[in-house]
Steps between C-alpha positions, in 0.01 A plus 500: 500500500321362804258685643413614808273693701523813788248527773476825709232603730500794689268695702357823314422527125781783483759296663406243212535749237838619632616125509353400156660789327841386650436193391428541121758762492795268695489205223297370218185354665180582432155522741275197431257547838370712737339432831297772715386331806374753862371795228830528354672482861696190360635457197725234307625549191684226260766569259644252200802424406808284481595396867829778483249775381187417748818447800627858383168656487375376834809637646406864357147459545536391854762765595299798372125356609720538864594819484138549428286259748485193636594160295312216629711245234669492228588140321663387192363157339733356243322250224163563625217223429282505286194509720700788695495676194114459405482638850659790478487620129154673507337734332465791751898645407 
């Protein structure tokens, strides 16, 4: 399996929520990061996966964040390096 990773960031902690649960609940990815930026007023979450799960989830996640709030992007990176990785696998999940 190749992995991949899904990037959304939206505007509102709620809209995030909505998004992530979409997400996890869409395919088999799990959340490896979390970034508040603005007080919470921005947030991007990233999912894991194989590159058909993270596409599927992003789709969902993206979709119901919508419905929600605003998404400001939402990007799936197949075969991410390494030092991408490092980067976004943090503790803070």
């Amino acid at each position: 399996m190749e992995n991949a990773i899904a990037l959304l960031e939206v505007q509102a902690m709620v809209t995030a929520i909505v998004g992530l649960d979409a997400m996890v609940k869409a395919a088999d990815v799990r959340l490896i990061h979390v970034e508040k930026r603005l007080g919470g007023r921005l947030v991007t979450v990233v999912v894991e996966g194989s590159v058909s799960a993270v596409t599927a989830a992003l789709e969902a996640g993206k979709a119901a964040a919508a419905a929600v709030g605003n998404v400001k992007c939402a990007e799936v990176i197949a075969r991410p390096h390494a030092d991408i990785m490092r980067f976004v696998k943090t503790d803070n999940v």
